[in-house]
C-alpha positions in Angstrom: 22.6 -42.1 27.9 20.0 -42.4 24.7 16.9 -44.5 25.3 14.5 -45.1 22.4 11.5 -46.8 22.8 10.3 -48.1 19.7 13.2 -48.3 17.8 11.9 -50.0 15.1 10.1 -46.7 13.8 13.4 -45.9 13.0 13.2 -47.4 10.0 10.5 -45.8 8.8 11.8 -42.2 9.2 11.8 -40.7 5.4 14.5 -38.2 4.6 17.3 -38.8 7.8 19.2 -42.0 8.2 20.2 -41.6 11.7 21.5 -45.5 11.6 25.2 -43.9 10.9 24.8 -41.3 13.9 24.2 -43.8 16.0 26.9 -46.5 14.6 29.4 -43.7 14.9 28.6 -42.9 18.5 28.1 -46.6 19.3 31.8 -46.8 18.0 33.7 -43.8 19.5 31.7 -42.1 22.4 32.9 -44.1 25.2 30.7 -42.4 28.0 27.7 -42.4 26.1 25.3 -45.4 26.4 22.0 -47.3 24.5 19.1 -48.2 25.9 16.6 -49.5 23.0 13.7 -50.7 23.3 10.8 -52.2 20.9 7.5 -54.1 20.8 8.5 -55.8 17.3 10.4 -59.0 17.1 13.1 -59.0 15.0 14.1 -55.4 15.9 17.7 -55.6 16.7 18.7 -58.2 14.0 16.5 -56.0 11.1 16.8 -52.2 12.5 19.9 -52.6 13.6 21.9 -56.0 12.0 22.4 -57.2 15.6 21.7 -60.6 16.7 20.2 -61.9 20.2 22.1 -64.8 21.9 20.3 -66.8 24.5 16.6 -66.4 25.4 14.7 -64.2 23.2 13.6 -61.6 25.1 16.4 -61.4 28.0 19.7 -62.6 26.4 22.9 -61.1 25.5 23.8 -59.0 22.5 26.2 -59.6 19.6 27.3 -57.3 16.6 29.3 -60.2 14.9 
């Protein structure tokens, strides 16, 4: 399991993308699982490209 808090700091990290790290073990490490977390709206759709269906802060996600 990974768990970041704060995810949208990610963006801001100069030097390492780590956004393809995580894609590729998003896509092909079965076992592993995300937990992220952030106090920014917007995080998942502009970190990340995700978008949130249903209620803002408790709904479902989608990557299409």
């Amino acid at each position: 399991m990974v768990v970041i808090d704060e995810a949208q700091e990610l963006r801001k990290v100069r030097g390492v993308n780590l956004l393809p790290s995580l894609a590729y073990a998003y896509d092909n490490l079965r076992n592993v699982k995300f937990i992220l977390g952030g106090s920014e709206m917007g995080l998942l759709h502009d970190t990340l490209g995700l978008r949130i269906q249903g209620h803002r802060s408790t709904g479902g996600l989608s990557s299409r």
